[in-house]
C-alpha positions in Angstrom: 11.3 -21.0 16.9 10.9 -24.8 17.5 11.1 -27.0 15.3 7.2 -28.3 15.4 6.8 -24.5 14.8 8.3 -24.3 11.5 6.0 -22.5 8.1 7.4 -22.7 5.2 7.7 -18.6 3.8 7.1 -18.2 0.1 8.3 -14.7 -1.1 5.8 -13.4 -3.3 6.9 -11.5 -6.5 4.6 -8.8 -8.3 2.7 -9.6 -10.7 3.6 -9.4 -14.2 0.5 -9.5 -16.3 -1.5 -6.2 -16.9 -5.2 -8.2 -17.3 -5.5 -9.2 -13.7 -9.1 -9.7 -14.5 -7.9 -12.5 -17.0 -5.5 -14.3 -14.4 -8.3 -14.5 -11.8 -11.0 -15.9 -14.1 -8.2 -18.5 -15.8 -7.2 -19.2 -11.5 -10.9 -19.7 -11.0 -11.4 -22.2 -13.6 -8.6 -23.9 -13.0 -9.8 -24.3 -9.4 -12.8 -25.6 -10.4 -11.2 -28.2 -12.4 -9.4 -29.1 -9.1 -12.2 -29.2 -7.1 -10.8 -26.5 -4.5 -12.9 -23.7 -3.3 -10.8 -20.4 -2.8 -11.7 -18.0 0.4 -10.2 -14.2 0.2 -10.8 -13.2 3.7 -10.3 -9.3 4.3 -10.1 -6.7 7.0 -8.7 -3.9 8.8 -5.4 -4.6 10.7 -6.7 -6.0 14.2 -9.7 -7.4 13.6 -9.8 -10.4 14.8 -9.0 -12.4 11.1 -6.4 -15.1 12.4 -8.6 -15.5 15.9 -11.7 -16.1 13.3 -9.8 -18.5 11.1 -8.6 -20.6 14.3 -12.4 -20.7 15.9 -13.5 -21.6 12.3 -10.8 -24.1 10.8 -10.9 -25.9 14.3 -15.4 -26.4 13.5 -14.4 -27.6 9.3 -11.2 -29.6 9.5 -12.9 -33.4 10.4 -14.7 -32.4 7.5 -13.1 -30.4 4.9 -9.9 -31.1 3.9 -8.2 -27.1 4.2 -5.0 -25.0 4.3 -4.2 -21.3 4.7 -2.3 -18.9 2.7 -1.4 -16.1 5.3 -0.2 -12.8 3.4 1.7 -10.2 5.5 4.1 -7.7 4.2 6.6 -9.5 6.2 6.8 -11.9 9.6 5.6 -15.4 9.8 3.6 -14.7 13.0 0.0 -15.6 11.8 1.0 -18.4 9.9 3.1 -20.1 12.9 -0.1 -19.3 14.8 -2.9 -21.0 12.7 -0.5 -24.4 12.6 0.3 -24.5 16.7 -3.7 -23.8 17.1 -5.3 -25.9 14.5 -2.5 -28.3 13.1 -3.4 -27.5 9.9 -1.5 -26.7 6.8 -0.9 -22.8 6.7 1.9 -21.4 4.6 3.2 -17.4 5.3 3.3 -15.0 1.8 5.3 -12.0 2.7 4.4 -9.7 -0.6 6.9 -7.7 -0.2 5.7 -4.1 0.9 2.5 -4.2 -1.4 -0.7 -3.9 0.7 -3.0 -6.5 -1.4 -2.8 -9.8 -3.1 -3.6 -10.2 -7.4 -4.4 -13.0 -9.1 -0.9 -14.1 -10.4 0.5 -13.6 -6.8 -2.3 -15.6 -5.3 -1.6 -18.8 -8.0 2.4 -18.5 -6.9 0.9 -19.4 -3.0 -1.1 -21.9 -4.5 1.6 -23.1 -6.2 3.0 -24.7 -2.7 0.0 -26.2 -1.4 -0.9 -29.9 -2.1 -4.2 -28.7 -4.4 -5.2 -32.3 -5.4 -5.2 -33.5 -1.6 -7.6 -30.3 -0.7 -11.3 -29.3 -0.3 -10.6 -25.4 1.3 -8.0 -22.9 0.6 -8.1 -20.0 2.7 -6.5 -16.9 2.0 -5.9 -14.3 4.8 -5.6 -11.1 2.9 -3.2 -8.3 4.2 -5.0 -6.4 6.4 -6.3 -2.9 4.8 -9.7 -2.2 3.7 -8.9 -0.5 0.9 -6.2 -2.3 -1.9 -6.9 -5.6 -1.0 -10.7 -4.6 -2.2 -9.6 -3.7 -5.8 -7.7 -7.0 -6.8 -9.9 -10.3 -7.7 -7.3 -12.9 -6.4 -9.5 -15.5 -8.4 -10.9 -16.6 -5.3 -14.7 -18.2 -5.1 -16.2 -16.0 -3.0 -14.7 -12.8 -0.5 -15.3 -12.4 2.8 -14.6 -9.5 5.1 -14.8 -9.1 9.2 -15.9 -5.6 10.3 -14.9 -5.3 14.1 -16.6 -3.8 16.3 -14.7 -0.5 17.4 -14.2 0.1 13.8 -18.1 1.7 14.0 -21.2 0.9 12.1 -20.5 3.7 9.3 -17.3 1.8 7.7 -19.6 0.4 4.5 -20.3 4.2 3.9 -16.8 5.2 3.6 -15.1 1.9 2.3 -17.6 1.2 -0.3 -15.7 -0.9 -2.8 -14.9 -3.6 0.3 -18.5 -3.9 0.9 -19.5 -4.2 -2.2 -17.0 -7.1 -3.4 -17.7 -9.1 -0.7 -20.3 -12.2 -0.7 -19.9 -12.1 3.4 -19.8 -9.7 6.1 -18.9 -10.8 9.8 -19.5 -8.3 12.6 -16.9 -9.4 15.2 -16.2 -8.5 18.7 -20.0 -8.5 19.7 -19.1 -9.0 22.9 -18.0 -5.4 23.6 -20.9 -3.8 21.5 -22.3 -2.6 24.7 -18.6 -0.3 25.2 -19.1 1.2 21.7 -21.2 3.0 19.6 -22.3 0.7 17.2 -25.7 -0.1 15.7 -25.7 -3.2 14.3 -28.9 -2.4 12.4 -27.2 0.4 10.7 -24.4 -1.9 9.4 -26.4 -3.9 8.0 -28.7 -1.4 6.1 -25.6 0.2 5.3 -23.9 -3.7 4.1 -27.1 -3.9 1.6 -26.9 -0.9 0.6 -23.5 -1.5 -1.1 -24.6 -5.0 -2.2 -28.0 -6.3 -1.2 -26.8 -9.9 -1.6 -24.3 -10.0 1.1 -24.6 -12.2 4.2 -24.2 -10.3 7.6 -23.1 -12.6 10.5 -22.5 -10.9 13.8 -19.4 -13.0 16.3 -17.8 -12.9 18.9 -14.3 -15.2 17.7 -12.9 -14.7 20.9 -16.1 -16.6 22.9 -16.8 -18.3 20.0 -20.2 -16.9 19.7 -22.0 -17.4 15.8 -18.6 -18.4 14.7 -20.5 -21.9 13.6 -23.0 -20.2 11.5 -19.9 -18.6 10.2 -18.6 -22.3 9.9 -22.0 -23.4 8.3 -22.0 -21.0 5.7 -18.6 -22.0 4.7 -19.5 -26.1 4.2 -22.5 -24.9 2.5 -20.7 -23.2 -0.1 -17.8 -25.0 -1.0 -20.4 -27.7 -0.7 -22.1 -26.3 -3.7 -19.5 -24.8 -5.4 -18.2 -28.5 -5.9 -21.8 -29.2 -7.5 -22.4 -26.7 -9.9 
Protein backbone atom coordinates (compact mmCIF):
# COMPACT_ATOMS: atom_id res chain seq x y z
CA UNK A 1 0.00 0.00 0.00
CA UNK A 2 1.30 3.51 -0.91
CA UNK A 3 1.67 5.90 1.17
CA UNK A 4 -1.20 8.44 -0.17
CA UNK A 5 -3.23 5.12 0.43
CA UNK A 6 -2.89 4.93 3.99
CA UNK A 7 -6.54 4.69 6.52
CA UNK A 8 -6.02 4.79 9.76
CA UNK A 9 -7.72 1.18 11.33
CA UNK A 10 -9.44 1.65 14.65
CA UNK A 11 -10.05 -1.88 16.36
CA UNK A 12 -13.34 -1.84 17.69
CA UNK A 13 -14.07 -3.46 21.21
CA UNK A 14 -17.53 -4.83 22.27
CA UNK A 15 -19.58 -3.06 23.96
CA UNK A 16 -19.89 -3.00 27.53
CA UNK A 17 -23.14 -1.47 28.49
CA UNK A 18 -26.37 -3.72 28.59
CA UNK A 19 -28.96 -0.47 27.70
CA UNK A 20 -27.85 -0.09 24.15
CA UNK A 21 -30.98 1.83 23.72
CA UNK A 22 -29.55 4.38 26.32
CA UNK A 23 -26.06 4.75 24.58
CA UNK A 24 -27.71 5.47 21.21
CA UNK A 25 -30.21 8.08 22.48
CA UNK A 26 -27.27 9.82 24.87
CA UNK A 27 -24.86 9.37 21.10
CA UNK A 28 -27.77 11.12 19.44
CA UNK A 29 -28.03 13.98 21.63
CA UNK A 30 -24.70 14.49 21.89
CA UNK A 31 -24.58 14.71 18.03
CA UNK A 32 -27.07 17.06 17.93
CA UNK A 33 -25.23 19.24 20.29
CA UNK A 34 -22.37 18.90 17.68
CA UNK A 35 -24.27 19.66 14.87
CA UNK A 36 -23.30 16.32 12.99
CA UNK A 37 -25.91 14.27 11.28
CA UNK A 38 -25.16 10.41 11.61
CA UNK A 39 -26.04 7.99 8.45
CA UNK A 40 -26.17 3.94 9.29
CA UNK A 41 -26.10 2.66 5.79
CA UNK A 42 -26.97 -1.19 5.56
CA UNK A 43 -27.03 -4.11 3.19
CA UNK A 44 -26.47 -7.49 2.05
CA UNK A 45 -22.72 -8.27 1.31
CA UNK A 46 -22.38 -7.09 -2.47
CA UNK A 47 -24.58 -4.69 -2.97
CA UNK A 48 -23.20 -2.04 -4.22
CA UNK A 49 -22.83 0.08 -0.55
CA UNK A 50 -19.13 1.46 -1.14
CA UNK A 51 -19.89 2.06 -5.09
CA UNK A 52 -23.14 4.12 -3.68
CA UNK A 53 -21.16 6.05 -1.12
CA UNK A 54 -18.44 6.98 -3.89
CA UNK A 55 -21.25 8.18 -6.57
CA UNK A 56 -22.84 10.00 -3.58
CA UNK A 57 -19.94 11.59 -1.44
CA UNK A 58 -18.41 12.67 -4.81
CA UNK A 59 -22.44 14.87 -5.54
CA UNK A 60 -22.17 16.33 -1.33
CA UNK A 61 -18.65 16.99 -0.55
CA UNK A 62 -18.34 20.94 -2.12
CA UNK A 63 -21.20 21.15 0.10
CA UNK A 64 -21.25 19.17 3.11
CA UNK A 65 -18.46 18.81 5.09
CA UNK A 66 -18.36 14.49 5.57
CA UNK A 67 -16.32 11.43 6.56
CA UNK A 68 -16.94 7.70 6.60
CA UNK A 69 -16.76 5.14 9.16
CA UNK A 70 -16.31 1.82 7.17
CA UNK A 71 -17.06 -1.37 9.48
CA UNK A 72 -15.73 -4.75 8.23
CA UNK A 73 -15.00 -7.73 10.36
CA UNK A 74 -11.53 -7.22 9.15
CA UNK A 75 -9.44 -5.60 5.93
CA UNK A 76 -9.19 -2.04 5.17
CA UNK A 77 -10.27 -2.51 1.56
CA UNK A 78 -13.38 -0.21 1.44
CA UNK A 79 -11.99 2.31 3.44
CA UNK A 80 -8.71 2.68 1.16
CA UNK A 81 -11.28 2.74 -1.60
CA UNK A 82 -13.61 5.67 -0.58
CA UNK A 83 -10.30 7.95 0.16
CA UNK A 84 -8.41 7.10 -3.43
CA UNK A 85 -12.05 7.82 -5.13
CA UNK A 86 -13.42 10.72 -3.26
CA UNK A 87 -10.46 12.14 -1.09
CA UNK A 88 -12.45 12.28 1.65
CA UNK A 89 -11.91 11.33 5.26
CA UNK A 90 -12.92 7.58 5.65
CA UNK A 91 -11.56 5.65 8.59
CA UNK A 92 -11.79 1.36 8.56
CA UNK A 93 -13.51 -0.30 12.06
CA UNK A 94 -12.66 -3.95 11.91
CA UNK A 95 -15.29 -5.20 14.85
CA UNK A 96 -13.72 -7.92 15.38
CA UNK A 97 -15.87 -11.02 14.08
CA UNK A 98 -19.23 -9.43 15.32
CA UNK A 99 -21.59 -8.96 12.34
CA UNK A 100 -23.28 -5.42 13.40
CA UNK A 101 -22.30 -2.15 14.98
CA UNK A 102 -24.04 -0.75 18.78
CA UNK A 103 -24.15 2.38 19.99
CA UNK A 104 -20.92 2.35 22.25
CA UNK A 105 -18.86 0.81 19.31
CA UNK A 106 -20.23 3.34 16.94
CA UNK A 107 -19.09 6.54 19.53
CA UNK A 108 -15.42 4.69 19.84
CA UNK A 109 -15.33 5.40 15.59
CA UNK A 110 -16.52 8.64 16.28
CA UNK A 111 -14.10 9.05 18.65
CA UNK A 112 -11.32 9.49 15.77
CA UNK A 113 -13.08 11.71 13.50
CA UNK A 114 -12.64 15.61 13.67
CA UNK A 115 -16.64 16.00 14.86
CA UNK A 116 -16.44 19.78 15.32
CA UNK A 117 -14.88 20.30 11.73
CA UNK A 118 -17.96 18.01 10.27
CA UNK A 119 -21.55 18.32 8.72
CA UNK A 120 -21.97 14.28 7.63
CA UNK A 121 -20.74 11.15 9.17
CA UNK A 122 -21.40 8.13 7.27
CA UNK A 123 -21.37 4.88 8.67
CA UNK A 124 -21.09 1.77 6.29
CA UNK A 125 -22.58 -0.92 8.31
CA UNK A 126 -21.15 -4.60 7.96
CA UNK A 127 -22.87 -6.05 5.40
CA UNK A 128 -25.76 -8.57 6.72
CA UNK A 129 -29.38 -7.90 6.65
CA UNK A 130 -30.09 -9.29 9.64
CA UNK A 131 -27.79 -8.09 13.12
CA UNK A 132 -26.91 -4.89 11.84
CA UNK A 133 -30.93 -4.34 11.85
CA UNK A 134 -31.32 -4.96 15.63
CA UNK A 135 -28.70 -2.38 17.01
CA UNK A 136 -29.63 1.52 17.07
CA UNK A 137 -25.93 2.78 16.51
CA UNK A 138 -27.49 6.26 17.53
CA UNK A 139 -27.44 7.34 14.13
CA UNK A 140 -30.12 10.04 12.64
CA UNK A 141 -31.65 8.18 10.29
CA UNK A 142 -30.91 4.33 8.60
CA UNK A 143 -30.67 3.62 5.32
CA UNK A 144 -30.54 0.33 3.44
CA UNK A 145 -29.72 -0.60 -0.46
CA UNK A 146 -31.74 -3.63 -1.70
CA UNK A 147 -29.91 -4.87 -5.00
CA UNK A 148 -31.35 -6.06 -7.52
CA UNK A 149 -30.59 -9.88 -7.85
CA UNK A 150 -31.36 -10.01 -4.25
CA UNK A 151 -35.36 -10.23 -5.60
CA UNK A 152 -38.36 -8.07 -4.77
CA UNK A 153 -39.59 -10.41 -1.77
CA UNK A 154 -36.53 -9.51 0.66
CA UNK A 155 -38.87 -6.89 2.88
CA UNK A 156 -41.14 -10.08 3.38
CA UNK A 157 -38.50 -12.21 4.82
CA UNK A 158 -36.10 -9.57 6.49
CA UNK A 159 -38.77 -7.54 8.05
CA UNK A 160 -36.93 -5.88 10.94
CA UNK A 161 -34.40 -4.22 8.19
CA UNK A 162 -37.26 -2.78 6.41
CA UNK A 163 -38.84 -1.62 9.07
CA UNK A 164 -35.87 0.35 10.80
CA UNK A 165 -35.00 1.99 7.95
CA UNK A 166 -36.10 5.80 7.02
CA UNK A 167 -34.69 4.89 3.22
CA UNK A 168 -34.72 2.24 0.85
CA UNK A 169 -32.52 2.37 -2.41
CA UNK A 170 -33.23 -0.25 -5.18
CA UNK A 171 -29.76 -0.59 -6.85
CA UNK A 172 -28.48 -2.19 -9.87
CA UNK A 173 -31.62 -1.07 -12.10
CA UNK A 174 -29.74 -1.40 -14.83
CA UNK A 175 -29.97 -5.26 -14.94
CA UNK A 176 -33.69 -5.35 -13.88
CA UNK A 177 -34.50 -6.48 -17.30
CA UNK A 178 -32.00 -9.99 -16.40
CA UNK A 179 -33.97 -10.61 -13.22
CA UNK A 180 -37.09 -11.24 -11.87
CA UNK A 181 -37.83 -8.37 -10.03
CA UNK A 182 -40.97 -6.10 -9.68
CA UNK A 183 -40.16 -3.07 -8.49
CA UNK A 184 -43.84 -2.38 -7.70
CA UNK A 185 -43.81 -5.26 -5.37
CA UNK A 186 -40.83 -3.98 -3.43
CA UNK A 187 -42.18 -1.12 -2.82
CA UNK A 188 -45.72 -2.37 -1.64
CA UNK A 189 -43.83 -4.81 0.17
CA UNK A 190 -41.21 -1.62 1.68
CA UNK A 191 -44.59 0.11 3.04
CA UNK A 192 -45.89 -2.53 4.23
CA UNK A 193 -43.09 -2.91 6.82
CA UNK A 194 -43.00 0.91 7.38
CA UNK A 195 -45.26 3.12 5.29
CA UNK A 196 -42.99 6.07 5.83
CA UNK A 197 -39.99 4.92 4.09
CA UNK A 198 -38.53 6.55 0.96
CA UNK A 199 -37.98 4.02 -1.99
CA UNK A 200 -35.32 5.31 -4.55
CA UNK A 201 -34.54 2.98 -7.39
CA UNK A 202 -30.30 3.43 -8.83
CA UNK A 203 -28.18 2.36 -10.78
CA UNK A 204 -24.60 3.45 -8.70
CA UNK A 205 -22.65 1.98 -11.20
CA UNK A 206 -24.12 4.55 -14.23
CA UNK A 207 -24.91 6.87 -11.75
CA UNK A 208 -28.53 6.82 -12.48
CA UNK A 209 -30.97 8.51 -9.43
CA UNK A 210 -27.94 8.38 -7.33
CA UNK A 211 -28.61 12.51 -7.10
CA UNK A 212 -32.07 12.12 -5.83
CA UNK A 213 -30.27 9.77 -3.48
CA UNK A 214 -27.77 12.75 -2.93
CA UNK A 215 -30.80 15.26 -2.60
CA UNK A 216 -32.41 13.48 0.02
CA UNK A 217 -29.36 13.35 1.99
CA UNK A 218 -28.74 17.50 1.97
CA UNK A 219 -32.31 17.75 2.72
CA UNK A 220 -32.10 15.94 5.77
CA UNK A 221 -29.09 16.78 7.52
CA UNK A 222 -30.23 20.11 6.23
CA UNK A 223 -33.11 19.95 8.63
CA UNK A 224 -31.87 17.93 11.13
CA UNK A 225 -29.46 20.93 11.85
CA UNK A 226 -32.77 23.14 12.15
CA UNK A 227 -34.89 21.42 14.37
Amino acid sequence: MTKNQEVKVIEIKKSIFADNDLDADNLRKDLKDKGVFLLNLMSSPGSGKTTTLIRTLNLIKDKLRVAVMEADIDSDVDAVKIKEATGIESIQLHTGGMCHLDAEMTRQGLDNVPLDSLDLVILENVGNLVCPAEFDTGSCRNAMILSVPEGHDKPLKYPLMFSVCDLVLVNKTDVMPYFDFDLAKCEEYVHMRNPKATVIPICAKTGEGVEKFAGWLLNEVSNWKKS
